[in-house]
N, C-alpha and C positions, 0 to 999 in steps of 0.2 A: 536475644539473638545477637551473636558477634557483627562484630563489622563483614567481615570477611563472607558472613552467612547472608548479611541482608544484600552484599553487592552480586552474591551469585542467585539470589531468589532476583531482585531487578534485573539481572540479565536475562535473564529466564524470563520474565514478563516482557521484554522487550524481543524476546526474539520471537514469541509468541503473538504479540503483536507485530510485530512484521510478517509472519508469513498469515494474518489474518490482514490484513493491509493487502497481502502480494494475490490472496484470493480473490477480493473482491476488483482490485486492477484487471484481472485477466478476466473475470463477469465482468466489468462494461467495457472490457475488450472484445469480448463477444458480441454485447450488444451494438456497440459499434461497429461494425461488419454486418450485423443483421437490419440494421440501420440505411445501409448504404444507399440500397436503392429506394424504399418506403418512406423515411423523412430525413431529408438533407439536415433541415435545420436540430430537431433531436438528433443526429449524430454529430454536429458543432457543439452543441453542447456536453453529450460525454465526453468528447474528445479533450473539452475542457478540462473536464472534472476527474480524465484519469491523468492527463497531466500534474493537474496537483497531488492525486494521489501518487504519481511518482516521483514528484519531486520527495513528497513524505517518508518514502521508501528509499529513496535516496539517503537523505540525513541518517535515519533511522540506523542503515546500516553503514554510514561512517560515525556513529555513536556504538556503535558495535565492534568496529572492528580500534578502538580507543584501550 
């Protein structure tokens, strides 16, 4: 496989994995709303953990746009 060939199959995994990244952000963005009122403390905590998934999605797609 050329160069050329293996940077466009990695973009191609990467973009793929970002918009599986961007799924599961917006499930426990749901969850968190369904959260709100039943347990405070579980939605501190997704709120945590889609934070870092955006942050992930963040990088992700300024390694994309590189």
């Amino acid at each position: 496989m050329s160069g050329t060939m293996r940077q466009a199959a990695a973009s191609l995994d990467l973009v793929a994995e970002v918009a599986t990244l961007w799924d599961v952000a917006v499930r426990v963005r749901e969850r968190v709303a369904a959260l709100a009122t039943l347990d405070p403390v579980s939605q501190a905590v997704l709120l945590a953990v889609v934070g870092r998934l955006e942050a992930q999605l963040w990088l992700l797609r300024a390694e994309l746009a590189d």
